[in-house]
SELUMMAR-213025 format. One record per residue: x negated, y, z of N, C-alpha, C in turn. Coordinates in steps of 0.1 Angstrom, whole numbers, plus 5000, padded with zeros to 4 digits. Layout:
BEGIN
REC   n.u   n.v   n.w  ca.u  ca.v  ca.w   c.u   c.v   c.w
REC     X     Y     Z     X     Y     Z     X     Y     Z
...
This chain:
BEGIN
REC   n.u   n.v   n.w  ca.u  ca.v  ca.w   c.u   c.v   c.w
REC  5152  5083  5162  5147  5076  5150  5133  5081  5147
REC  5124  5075  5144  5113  5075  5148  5104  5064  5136
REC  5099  5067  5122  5090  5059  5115  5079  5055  5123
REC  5074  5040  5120  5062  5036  5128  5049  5039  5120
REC  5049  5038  5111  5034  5043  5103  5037  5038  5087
REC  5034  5036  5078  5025  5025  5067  5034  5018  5067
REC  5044  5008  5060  5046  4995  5058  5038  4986  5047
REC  5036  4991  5040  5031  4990  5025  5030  4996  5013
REC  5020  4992  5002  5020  5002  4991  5020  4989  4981
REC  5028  4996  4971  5027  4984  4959  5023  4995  4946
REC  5014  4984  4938  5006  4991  4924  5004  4984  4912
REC  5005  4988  4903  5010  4975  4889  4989  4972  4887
REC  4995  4960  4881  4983  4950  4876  4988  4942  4861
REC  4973  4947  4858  4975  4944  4838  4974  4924  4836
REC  4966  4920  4851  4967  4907  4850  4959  4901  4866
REC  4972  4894  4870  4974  4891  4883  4965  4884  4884
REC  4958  4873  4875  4946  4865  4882  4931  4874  4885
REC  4929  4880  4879  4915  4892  4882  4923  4900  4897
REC  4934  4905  4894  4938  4910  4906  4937  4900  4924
REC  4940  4890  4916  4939  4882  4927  4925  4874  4934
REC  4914  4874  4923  4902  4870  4925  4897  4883  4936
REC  4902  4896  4932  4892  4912  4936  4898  4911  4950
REC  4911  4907  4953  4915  4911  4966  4920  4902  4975
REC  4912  4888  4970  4913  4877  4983  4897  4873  4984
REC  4891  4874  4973  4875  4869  4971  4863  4880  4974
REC  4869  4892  4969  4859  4900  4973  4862  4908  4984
REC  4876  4914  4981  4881  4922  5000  4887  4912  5008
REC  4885  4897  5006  4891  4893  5019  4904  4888  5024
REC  4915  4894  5017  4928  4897  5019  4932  4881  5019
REC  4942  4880  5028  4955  4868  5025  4965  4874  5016
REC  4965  4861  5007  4978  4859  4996  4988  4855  5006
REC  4997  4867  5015  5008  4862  5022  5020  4857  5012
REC  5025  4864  4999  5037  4861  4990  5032  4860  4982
REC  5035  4849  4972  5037  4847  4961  5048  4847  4955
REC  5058  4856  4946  5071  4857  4944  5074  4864  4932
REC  5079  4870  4932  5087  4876  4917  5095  4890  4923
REC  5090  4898  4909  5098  4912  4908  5115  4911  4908
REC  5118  4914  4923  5131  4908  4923  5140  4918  4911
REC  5134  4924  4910  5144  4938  4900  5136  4933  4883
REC  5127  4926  4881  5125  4916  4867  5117  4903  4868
REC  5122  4896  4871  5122  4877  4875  5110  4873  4867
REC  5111  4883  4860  5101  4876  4848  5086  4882  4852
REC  5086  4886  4861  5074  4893  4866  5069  4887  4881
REC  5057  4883  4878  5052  4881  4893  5049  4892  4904
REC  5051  4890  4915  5047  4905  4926  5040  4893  4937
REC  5028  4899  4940  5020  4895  4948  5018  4901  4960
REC  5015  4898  4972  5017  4905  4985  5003  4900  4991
REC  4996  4907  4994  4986  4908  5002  4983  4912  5017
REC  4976  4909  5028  4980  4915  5042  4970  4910  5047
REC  4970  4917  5059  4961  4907  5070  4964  4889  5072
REC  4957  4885  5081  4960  4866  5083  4973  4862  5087
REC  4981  4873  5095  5000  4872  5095  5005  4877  5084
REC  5005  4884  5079  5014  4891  5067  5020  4904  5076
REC  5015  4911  5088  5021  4921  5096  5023  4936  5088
REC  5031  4940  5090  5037  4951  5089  5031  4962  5089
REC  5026  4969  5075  5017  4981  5079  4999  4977  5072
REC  4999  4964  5069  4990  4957  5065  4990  4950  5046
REC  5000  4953  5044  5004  4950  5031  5000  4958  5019
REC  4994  4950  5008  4990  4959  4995  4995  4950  4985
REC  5007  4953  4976  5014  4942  4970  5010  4950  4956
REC  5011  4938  4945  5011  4936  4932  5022  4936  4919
REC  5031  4943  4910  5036  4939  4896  5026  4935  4888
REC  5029  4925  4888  5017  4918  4872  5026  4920  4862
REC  5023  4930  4851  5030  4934  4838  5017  4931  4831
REC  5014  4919  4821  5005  4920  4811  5004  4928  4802
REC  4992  4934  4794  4990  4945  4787  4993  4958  4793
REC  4997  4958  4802  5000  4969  4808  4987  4983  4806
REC  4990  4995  4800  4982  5001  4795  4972  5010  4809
REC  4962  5017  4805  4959  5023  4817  4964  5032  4822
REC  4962  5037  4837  4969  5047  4845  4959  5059  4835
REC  4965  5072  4836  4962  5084  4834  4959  5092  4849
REC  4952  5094  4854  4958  5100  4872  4959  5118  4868
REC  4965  5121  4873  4970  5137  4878  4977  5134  4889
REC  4989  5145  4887  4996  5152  4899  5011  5144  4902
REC  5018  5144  4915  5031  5137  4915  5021  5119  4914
REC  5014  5119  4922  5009  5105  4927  5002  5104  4938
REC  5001  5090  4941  4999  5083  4953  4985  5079  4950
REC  4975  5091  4952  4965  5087  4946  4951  5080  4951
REC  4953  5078  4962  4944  5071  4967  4949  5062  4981
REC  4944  5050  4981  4953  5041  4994  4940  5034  5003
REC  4941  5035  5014  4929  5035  5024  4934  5019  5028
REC  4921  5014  5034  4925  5003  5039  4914  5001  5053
REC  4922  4999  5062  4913  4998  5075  4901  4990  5076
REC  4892  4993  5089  4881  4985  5094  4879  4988  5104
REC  4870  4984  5111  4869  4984  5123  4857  4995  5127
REC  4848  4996  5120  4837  5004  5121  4831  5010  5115
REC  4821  5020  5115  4812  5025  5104  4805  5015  5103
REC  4798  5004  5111  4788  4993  5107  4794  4984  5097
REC  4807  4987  5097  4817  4976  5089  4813  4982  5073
REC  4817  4995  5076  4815  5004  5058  4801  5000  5055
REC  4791  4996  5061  4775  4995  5053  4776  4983  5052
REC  4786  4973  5059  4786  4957  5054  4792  4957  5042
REC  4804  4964  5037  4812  4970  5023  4796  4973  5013
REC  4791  4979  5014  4785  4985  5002  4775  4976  4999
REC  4767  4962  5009  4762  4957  5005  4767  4949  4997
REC  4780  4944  5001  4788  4937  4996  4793  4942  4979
REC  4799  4956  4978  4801  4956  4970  4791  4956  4960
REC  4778  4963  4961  4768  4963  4952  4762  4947  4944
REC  4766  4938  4959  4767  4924  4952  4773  4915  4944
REC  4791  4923  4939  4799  4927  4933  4802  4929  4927
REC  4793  4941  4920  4797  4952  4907  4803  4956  4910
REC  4807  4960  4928  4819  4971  4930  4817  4984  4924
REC  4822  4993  4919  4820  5008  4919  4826  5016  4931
REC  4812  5023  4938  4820  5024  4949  4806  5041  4948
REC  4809  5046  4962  4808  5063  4965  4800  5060  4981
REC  4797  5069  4985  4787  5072  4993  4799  5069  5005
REC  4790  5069  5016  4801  5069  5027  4804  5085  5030
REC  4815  5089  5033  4816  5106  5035  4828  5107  5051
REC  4827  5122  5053  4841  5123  5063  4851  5126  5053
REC  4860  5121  5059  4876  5126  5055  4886  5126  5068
REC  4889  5137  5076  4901  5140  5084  4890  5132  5098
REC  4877  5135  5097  4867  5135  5112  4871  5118  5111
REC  4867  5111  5102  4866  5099  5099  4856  5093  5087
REC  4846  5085  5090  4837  5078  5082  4848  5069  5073
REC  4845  5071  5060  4851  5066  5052  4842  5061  5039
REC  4846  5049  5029  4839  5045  5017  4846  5047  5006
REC  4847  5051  4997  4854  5050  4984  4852  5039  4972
REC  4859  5032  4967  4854  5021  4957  4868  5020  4949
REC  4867  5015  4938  4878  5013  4927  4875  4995  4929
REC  4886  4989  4924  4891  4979  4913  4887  4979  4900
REC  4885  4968  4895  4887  4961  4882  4894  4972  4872
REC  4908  4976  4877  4911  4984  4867  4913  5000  4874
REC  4909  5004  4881  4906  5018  4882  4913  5024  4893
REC  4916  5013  4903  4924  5019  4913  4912  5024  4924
REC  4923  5036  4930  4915  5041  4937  4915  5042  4954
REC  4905  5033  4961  4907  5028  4975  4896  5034  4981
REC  4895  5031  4995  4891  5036  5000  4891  5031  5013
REC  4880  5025  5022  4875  5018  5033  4876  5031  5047
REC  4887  5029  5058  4881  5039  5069  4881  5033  5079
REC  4869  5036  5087  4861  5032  5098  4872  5034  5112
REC  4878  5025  5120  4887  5031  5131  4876  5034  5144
REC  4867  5026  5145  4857  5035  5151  4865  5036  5169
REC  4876  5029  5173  4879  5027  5183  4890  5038  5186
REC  4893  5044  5170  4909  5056  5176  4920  5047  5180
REC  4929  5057  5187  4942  5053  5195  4952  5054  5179
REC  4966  5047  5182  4973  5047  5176  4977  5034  5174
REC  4982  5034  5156  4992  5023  5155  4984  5011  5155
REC  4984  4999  5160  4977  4989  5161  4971  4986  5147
REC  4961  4979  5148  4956  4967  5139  4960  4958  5139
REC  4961  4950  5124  4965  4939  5119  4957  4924  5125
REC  4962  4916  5112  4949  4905  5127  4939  4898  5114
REC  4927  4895  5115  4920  4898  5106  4920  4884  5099
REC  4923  4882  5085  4922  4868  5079  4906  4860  5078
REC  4905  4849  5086  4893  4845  5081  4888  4836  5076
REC  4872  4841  5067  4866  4841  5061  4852  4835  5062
REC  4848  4827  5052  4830  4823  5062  4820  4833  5055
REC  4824  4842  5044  4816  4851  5040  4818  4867  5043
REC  4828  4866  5054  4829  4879  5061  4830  4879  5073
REC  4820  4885  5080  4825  4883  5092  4840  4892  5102
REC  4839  4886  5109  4858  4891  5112  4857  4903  5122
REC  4842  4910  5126  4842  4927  5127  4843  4933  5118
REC  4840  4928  5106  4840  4935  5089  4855  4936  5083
REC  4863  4927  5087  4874  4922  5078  4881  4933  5077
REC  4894  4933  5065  4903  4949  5067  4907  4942  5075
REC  4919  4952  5081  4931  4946  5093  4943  4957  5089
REC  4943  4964  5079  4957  4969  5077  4953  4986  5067
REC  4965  4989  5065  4969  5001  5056  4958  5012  5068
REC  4954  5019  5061  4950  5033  5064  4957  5046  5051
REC  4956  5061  5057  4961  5067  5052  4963  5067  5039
REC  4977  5075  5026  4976  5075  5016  4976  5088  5013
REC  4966  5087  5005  4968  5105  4995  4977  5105  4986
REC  4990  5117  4988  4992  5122  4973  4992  5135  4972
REC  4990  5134  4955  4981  5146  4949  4996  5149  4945
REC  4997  5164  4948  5004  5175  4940  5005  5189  4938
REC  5013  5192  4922  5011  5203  4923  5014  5213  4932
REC  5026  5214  4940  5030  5220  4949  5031  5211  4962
REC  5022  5218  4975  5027  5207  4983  5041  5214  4994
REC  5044  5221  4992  5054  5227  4998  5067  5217  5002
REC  5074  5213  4990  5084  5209  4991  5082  5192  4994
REC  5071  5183  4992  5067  5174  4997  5065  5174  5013
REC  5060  5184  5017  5057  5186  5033  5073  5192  5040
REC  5085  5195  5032  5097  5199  5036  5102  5183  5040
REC  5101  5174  5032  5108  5164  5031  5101  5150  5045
REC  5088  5151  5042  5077  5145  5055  5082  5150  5068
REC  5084  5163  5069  5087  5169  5082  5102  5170  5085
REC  5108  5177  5076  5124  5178  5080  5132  5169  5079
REC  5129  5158  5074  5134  5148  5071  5132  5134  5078
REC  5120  5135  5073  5115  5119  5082  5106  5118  5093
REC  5106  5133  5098  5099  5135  5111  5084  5130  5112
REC  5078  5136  5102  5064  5137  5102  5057  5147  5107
REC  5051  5149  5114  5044  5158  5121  5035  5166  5117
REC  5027  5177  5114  5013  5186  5109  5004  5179  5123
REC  4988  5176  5120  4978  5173  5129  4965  5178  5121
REC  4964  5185  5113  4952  5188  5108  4947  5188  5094
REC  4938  5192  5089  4935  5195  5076  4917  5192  5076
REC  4915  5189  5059  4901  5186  5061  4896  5190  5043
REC  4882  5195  5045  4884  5205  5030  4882  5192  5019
REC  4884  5194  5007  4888  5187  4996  4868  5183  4988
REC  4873  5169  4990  4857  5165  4984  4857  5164  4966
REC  4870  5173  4958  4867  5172  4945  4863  5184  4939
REC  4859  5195  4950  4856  5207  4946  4865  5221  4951
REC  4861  5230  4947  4867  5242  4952  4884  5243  4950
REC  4886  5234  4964  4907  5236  4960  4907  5237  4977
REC  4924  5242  4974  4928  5240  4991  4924  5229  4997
REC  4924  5230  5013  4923  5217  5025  4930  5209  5025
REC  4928  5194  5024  4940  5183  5023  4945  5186  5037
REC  4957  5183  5032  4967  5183  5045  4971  5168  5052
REC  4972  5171  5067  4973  5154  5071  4987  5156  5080
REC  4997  5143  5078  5010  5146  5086  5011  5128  5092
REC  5011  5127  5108  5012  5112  5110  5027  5111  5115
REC  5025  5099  5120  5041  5099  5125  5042  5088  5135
REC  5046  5081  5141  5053  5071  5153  5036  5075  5164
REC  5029  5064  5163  5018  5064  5173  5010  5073  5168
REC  5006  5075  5153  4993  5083  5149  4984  5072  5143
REC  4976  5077  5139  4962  5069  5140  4966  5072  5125
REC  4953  5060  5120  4952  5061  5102  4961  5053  5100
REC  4970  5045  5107  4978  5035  5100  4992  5042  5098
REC  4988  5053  5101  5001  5063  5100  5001  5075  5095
REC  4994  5079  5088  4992  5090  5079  4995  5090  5067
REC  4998  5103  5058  4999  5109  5048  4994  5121  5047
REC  4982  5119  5033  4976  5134  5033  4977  5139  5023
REC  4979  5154  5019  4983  5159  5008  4979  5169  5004
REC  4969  5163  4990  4958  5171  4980  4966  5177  4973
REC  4964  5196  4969  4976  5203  4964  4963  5207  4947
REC  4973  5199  4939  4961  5201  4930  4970  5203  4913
REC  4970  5219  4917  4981  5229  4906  4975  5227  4888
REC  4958  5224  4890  4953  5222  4875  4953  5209  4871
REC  4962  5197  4880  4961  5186  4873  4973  5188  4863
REC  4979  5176  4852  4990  5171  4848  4996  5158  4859
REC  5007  5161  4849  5011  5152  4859  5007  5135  4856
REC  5010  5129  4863  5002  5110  4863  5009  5108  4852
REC  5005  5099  4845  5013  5084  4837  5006  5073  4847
REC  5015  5068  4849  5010  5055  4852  5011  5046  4845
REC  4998  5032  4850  4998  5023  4841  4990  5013  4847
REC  4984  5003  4845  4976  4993  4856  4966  5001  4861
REC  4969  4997  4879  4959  5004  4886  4971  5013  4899
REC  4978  5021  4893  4986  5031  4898  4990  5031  4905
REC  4998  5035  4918  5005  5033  4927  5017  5034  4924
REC  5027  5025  4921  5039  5027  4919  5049  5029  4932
REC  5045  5029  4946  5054  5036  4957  5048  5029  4966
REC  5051  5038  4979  5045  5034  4997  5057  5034  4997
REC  5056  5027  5010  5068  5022  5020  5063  5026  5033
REC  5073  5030  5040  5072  5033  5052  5080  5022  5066
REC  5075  5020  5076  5079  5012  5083  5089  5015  5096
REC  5106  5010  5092  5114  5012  5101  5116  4996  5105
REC  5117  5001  5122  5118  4992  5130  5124  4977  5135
REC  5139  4984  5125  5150  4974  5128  5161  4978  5117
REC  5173  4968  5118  5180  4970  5108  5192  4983  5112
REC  5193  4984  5124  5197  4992  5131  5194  5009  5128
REC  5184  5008  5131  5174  5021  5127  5177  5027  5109
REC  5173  5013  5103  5176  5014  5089  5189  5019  5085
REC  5196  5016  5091  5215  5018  5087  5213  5035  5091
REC  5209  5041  5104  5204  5053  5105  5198  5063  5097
REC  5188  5058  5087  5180  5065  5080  5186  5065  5060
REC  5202  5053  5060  5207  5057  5052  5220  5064  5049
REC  5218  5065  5065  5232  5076  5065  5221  5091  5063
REC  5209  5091  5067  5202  5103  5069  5201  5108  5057
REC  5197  5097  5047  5194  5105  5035  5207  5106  5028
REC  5214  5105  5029  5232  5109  5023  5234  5123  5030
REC  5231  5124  5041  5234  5134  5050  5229  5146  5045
REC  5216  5144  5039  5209  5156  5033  5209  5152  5022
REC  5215  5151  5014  5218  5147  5000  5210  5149  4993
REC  5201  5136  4997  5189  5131  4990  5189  5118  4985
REC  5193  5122  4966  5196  5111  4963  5186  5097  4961
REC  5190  5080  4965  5186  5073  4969  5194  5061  4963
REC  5186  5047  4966  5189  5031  4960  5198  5029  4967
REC  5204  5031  4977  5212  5029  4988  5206  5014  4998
REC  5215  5011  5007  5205  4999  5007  5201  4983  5001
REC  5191  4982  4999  5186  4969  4988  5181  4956  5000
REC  5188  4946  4998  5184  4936  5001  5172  4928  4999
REC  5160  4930  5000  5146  4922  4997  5149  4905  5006
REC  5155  4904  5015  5154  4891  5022  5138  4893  5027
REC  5127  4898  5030  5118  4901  5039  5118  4913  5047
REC  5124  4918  5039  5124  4934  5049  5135  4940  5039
REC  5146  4947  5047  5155  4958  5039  5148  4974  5032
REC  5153  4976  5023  5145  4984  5017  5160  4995  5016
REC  5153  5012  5013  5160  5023  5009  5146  5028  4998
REC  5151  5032  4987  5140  5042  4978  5143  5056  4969
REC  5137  5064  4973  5142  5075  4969  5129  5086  4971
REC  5130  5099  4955  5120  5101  4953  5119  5122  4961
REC  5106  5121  4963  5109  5134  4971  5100  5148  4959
REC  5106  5160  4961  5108  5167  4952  5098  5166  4937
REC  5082  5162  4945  5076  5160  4932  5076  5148  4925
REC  5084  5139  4928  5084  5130  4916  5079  5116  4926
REC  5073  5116  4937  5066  5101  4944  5076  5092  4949
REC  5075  5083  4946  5086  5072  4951  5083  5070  4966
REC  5095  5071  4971  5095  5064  4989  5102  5053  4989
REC  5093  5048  4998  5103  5035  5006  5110  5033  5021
REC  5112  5031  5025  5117  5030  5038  5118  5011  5036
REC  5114  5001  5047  5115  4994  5048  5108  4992  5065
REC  5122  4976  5068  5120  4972  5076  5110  4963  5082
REC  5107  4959  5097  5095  4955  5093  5105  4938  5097
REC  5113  4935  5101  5123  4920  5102  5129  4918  5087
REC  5130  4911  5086  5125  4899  5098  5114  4895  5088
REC  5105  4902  5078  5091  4895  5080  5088  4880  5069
REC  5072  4880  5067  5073  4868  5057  5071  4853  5059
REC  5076  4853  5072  5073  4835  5074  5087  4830  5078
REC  5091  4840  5070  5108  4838  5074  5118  4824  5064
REC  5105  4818  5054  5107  4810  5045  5096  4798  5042
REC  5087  4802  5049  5072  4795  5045  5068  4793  5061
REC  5062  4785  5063  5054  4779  5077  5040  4793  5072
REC  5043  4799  5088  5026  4812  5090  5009  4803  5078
REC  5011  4789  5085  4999  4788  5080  4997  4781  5066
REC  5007  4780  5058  5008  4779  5042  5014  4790  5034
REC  5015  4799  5040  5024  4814  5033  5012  4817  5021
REC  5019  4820  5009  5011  4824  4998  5011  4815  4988
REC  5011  4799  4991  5008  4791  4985  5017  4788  4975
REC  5027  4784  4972  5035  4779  4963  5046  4794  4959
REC  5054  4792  4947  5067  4806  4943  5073  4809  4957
REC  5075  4816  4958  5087  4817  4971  5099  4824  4964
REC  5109  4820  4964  5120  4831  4961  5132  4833  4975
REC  5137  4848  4977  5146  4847  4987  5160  4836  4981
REC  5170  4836  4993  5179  4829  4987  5191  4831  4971
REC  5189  4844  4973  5196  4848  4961  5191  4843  4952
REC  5181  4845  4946  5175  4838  4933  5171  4822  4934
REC  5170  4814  4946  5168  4803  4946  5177  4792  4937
REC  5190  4793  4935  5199  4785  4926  5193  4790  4908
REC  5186  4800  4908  5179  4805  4893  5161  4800  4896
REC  5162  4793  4901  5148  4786  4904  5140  4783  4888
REC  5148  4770  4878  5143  4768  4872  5144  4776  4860
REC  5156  4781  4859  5154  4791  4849  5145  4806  4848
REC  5141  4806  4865  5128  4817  4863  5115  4812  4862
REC  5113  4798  4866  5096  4794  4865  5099  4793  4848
REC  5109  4789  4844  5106  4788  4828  5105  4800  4818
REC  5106  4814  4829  5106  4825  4820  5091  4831  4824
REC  5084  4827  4836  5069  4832  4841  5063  4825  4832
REC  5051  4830  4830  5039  4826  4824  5029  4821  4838
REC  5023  4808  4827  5016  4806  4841  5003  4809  4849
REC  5003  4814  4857  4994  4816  4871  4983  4813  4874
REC  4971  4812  4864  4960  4806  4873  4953  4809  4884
REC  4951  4812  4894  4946  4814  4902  4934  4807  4910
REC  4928  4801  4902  4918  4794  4904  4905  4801  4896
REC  4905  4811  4886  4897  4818  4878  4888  4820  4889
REC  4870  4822  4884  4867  4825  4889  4861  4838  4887
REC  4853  4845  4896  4852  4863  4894  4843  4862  4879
């Protein structure tokens, strides 16, 4: 048993249409799902990805209106990378953003990688890394665009930071558990603290990383729009999946047991400091309902909620997505 990298990271949004303008208009992204918080109907969740919707490429949305701001400290997922192809790509980003009103940071190293830093609308915190031709878990396929060109485009998840107070017992659970591996360390760009820690897993590369900033003088997060509300990790099959929920019973680590999404099976459960995991499969995938080249466009719901069709479009608010930036 063996995780392949990244499956996805999902993060609340105070209002899905600005969300949706920042990360199909400005980064690019395909609206692969358009669907609903299967655990509150009354909430939209948005899925983002490369031009397939591939596995490891996903940055999904809760649109909770009013939703107040995040607070950041410790016991979070506090920064989420998103791939490129090159450092010439990060200087096409910054012109870009500055064209934008992105708020964005110098290019710097992080873990012997050219990297950009920029926030969102509401204060999330991302981060552009250069693959620059490393080995590892593949790239996504790039969605296109006539105002990006498709050496620039993202093509999937790169590493996620979380920040905690202790990283001990978070690096017990990465390694003893889910067979994450130690590959190196790199010093911390927020000032005089320990070396972030980096642990990959299936092939390596950035699309498979977790690195962990040990940071004892924060508090801990509130979250709120912006936040990372949990990564997911990518298991292979459903086979595998049934393996990794007998695993976490085995070490009695308590967990959702398994949840039916209808795009991918899910397990969630939190590891000592408080960060939400996922485990999800990468089958059967989102064109499992929608034809590849209209995905995103209309509600989708899996089958379970399909027979509650009209009684959930009449409890959503409606969607525009046509705003402009």
């Amino acid at each position: 048993m063996e995780l392949l990298g990244l499956h996805h990271v999902s993060i609340l949004t105070g209002k899905a249409e600005k969300n949706y303008q920042f990360f199909t208009k400005v980064l690019g992204m395909r609206l692969v799902k358009k669907t609903v918080n299967q655990d509150n109907t009354q909430s939209y969740h948005l899925f983002y990805a490369d031009g397939e919707g591939t596995p490891g490429t996903e940055v999904t949305f809760f649109d909770i209106p009013g939703l107040a701001r995040t607070h950041q400290g410790a016991s979070d997922i506090s920064t989420v990378s998103l791939r490129v192809k090159s450092t010439d790509s990060l200087h096409f980003w910054k012109e870009r953003f500055e064209q934008y009103g992105v708020e964005y940071e110098e290019i710097a190293k992080r873990a012997n990688r050219d990297t950009l830093a920029f926030k969102d609308y509401e204060g999330t915190r991302l981060l552009l890394v250069a693959d620059n031709g490393e080995k590892g878990v593949r790239a996504g396929v790039p969605w296109k665009r006539e105002d990006i060109p498709l050496e620039h485009a993202i093509i999937g998840l790169g590493p996620v930071t979380l920040t905690v107070g202790t990283a001990e017992p978070t690096v017990d659970v990465l390694t003893n558990i889910m067979g994450f591996r130690y590959v190196g360390s790199y010093p911390s760009l927020a000032g005089d603290h320990r070396d972030i820690l980096v642990y990959t897993t299936g092939e390596g590369g950035s699309g498979a990383e977790v690195h962990i900033e040990t940071r004892p003088d924060l508090p801990k997060v509130r979250l709120g729009r912006g936040g990372v509300h949990h990564v997911a990790f990518r298991v292979p099959n459903e086979e595998e999946y049934n393996k990794w929920a007998s695993r976490l019973n085995e070490n009695s680590l308590p967990n959702s047991g398994k949840v039916e999404r209808y795009y991918f099976k899910a397990l969630y459960f939190r590891e000592p400091n408080g960060i939400l995991f996922e485990l999800s499969t990468d089958t059967p995938g989102f064109a499992t309902d929608e034809p590849l080249e209209t995905m995103g466009q209309t509600l989708a719901l899996p089958p379970f909620l399909e027979p509650k069709r009209k009684e959930i479009e009449e409890k959503l608010r409606p969607l525009d997505l046509d705003e402009t930036l």
